[in-house]
C-alpha positions as CSV (number, residue, x, y, z in Angstrom):
1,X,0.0,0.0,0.0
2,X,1.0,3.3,-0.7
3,X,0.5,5.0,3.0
4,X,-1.3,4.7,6.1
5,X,-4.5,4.0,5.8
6,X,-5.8,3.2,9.6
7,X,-8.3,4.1,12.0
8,X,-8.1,7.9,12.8
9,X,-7.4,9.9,9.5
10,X,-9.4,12.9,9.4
11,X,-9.9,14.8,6.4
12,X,-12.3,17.6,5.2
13,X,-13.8,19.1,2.1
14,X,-15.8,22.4,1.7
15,X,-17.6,24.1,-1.2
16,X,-20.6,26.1,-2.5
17,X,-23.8,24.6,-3.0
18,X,-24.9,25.1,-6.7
19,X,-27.6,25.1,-8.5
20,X,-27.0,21.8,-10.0
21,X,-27.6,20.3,-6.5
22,X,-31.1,21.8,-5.2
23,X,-33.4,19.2,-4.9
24,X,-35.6,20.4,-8.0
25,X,-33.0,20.2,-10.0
26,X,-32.4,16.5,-9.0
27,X,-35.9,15.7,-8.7
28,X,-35.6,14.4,-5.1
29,X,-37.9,17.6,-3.9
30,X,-40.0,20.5,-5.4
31,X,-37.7,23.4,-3.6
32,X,-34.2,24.9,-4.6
33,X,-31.9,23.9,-1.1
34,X,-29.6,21.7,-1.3
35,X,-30.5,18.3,-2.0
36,X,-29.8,14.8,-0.1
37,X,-28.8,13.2,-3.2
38,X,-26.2,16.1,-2.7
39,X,-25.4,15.7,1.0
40,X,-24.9,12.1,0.4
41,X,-22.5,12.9,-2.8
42,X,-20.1,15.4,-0.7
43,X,-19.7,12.6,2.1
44,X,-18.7,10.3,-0.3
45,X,-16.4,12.5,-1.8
46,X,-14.6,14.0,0.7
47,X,-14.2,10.1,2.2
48,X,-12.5,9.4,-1.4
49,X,-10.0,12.7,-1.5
50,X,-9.0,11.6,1.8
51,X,-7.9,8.0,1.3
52,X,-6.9,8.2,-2.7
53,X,-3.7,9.5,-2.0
54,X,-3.3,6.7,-0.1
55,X,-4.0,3.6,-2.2
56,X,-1.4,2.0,-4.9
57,X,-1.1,2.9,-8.3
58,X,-4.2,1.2,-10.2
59,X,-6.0,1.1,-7.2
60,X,-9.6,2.8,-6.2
61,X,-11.9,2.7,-3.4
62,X,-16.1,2.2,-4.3
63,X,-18.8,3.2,-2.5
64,X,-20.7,-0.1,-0.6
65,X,-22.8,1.4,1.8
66,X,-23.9,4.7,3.3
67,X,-26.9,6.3,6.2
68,X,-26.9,9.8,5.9
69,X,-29.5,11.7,8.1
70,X,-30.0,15.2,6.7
71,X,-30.8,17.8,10.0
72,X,-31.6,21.1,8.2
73,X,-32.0,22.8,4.6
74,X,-29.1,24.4,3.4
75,X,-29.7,27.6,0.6
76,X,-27.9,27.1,-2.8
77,X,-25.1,29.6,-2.7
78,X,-23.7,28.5,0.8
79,X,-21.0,27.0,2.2
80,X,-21.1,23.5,2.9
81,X,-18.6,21.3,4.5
82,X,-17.7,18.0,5.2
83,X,-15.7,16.6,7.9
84,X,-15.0,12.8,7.9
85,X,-13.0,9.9,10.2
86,X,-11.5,6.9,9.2
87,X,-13.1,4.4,12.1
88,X,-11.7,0.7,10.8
89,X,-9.8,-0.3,8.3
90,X,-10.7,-4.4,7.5
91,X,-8.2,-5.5,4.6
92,X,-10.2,-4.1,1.6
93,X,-13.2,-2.2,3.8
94,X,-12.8,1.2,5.2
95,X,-15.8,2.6,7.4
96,X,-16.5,6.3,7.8
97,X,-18.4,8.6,10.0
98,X,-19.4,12.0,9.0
99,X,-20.8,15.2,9.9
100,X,-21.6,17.8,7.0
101,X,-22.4,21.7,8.2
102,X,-23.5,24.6,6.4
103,X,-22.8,28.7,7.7
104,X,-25.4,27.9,10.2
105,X,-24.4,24.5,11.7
106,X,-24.8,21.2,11.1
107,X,-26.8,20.0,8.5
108,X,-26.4,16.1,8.1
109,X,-24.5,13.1,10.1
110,X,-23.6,9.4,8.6
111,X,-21.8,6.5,8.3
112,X,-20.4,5.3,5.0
113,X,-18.2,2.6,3.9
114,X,-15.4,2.0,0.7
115,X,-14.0,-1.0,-0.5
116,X,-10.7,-0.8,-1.9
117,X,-10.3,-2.4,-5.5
118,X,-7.7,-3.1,-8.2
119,X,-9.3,-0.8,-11.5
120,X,-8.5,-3.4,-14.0
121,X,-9.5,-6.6,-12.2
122,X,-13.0,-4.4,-10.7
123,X,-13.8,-3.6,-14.3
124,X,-12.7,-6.7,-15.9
125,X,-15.6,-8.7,-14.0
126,X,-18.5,-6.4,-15.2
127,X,-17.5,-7.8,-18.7
């Protein structure tokens, strides 16, 4: 492996909600706040950008699982950040908790878990 990926790496991600992400423009809702589709996107993300620099050449992590619970409404324009902990690593599986806030507070809370996966071989068995 190319680092150290254990238990306890923290790592955070921030950026502006966009239009892209309301929930009428991705059909999960009627209003234009950011969505949960959208919430659940940035967790997953930032977990990525923390542990990719960490993984071999050829290597990847996948999403296998994720809870989200999203608190508040967030207005498209704003801030939003995600803040997210490395709680196990088992061999390929690496579990996550996170906590996403916007400029008033927090706005969502989860658990989410990557598997790490060789590109070639992972794409090679969807045929």
């Amino acid at each position: 492996m190319a680092g150290a990926l254990e238990a306890g790496l923290t790592g955070t991600f921030e950026k502006l909600a966009q239009p892209q992400e309301s929930a009428a423009a991705l059909g999960s809702g009627g209003l234009e706040v950011f969505s949960t589709p959208s919430l659940v996107a940035l967790f997953e993300l930032t977990a990525k950008r923390l542990v990719d620099p960490l993984l071999d050449p050829g290597e990847s992590t996948v999403g296998i699982e994720i809870q989200v619970k999203h608190l508040k409404a967030t207005r498209i324009g704003q801030k939003v950040r995600c803040s997210v902990r490395v709680v196990a690593v088992d061999g390929r599986r690496i579990s996550f908790t996170g906590e996403m806030w916007d400029e008033q507070g927090r706005i969502g809370e989860g658990a989410h878990t990557r598997y790490r996966v060789n590109d070639a071989e992972f794409l090679r068995r969807l045929g």
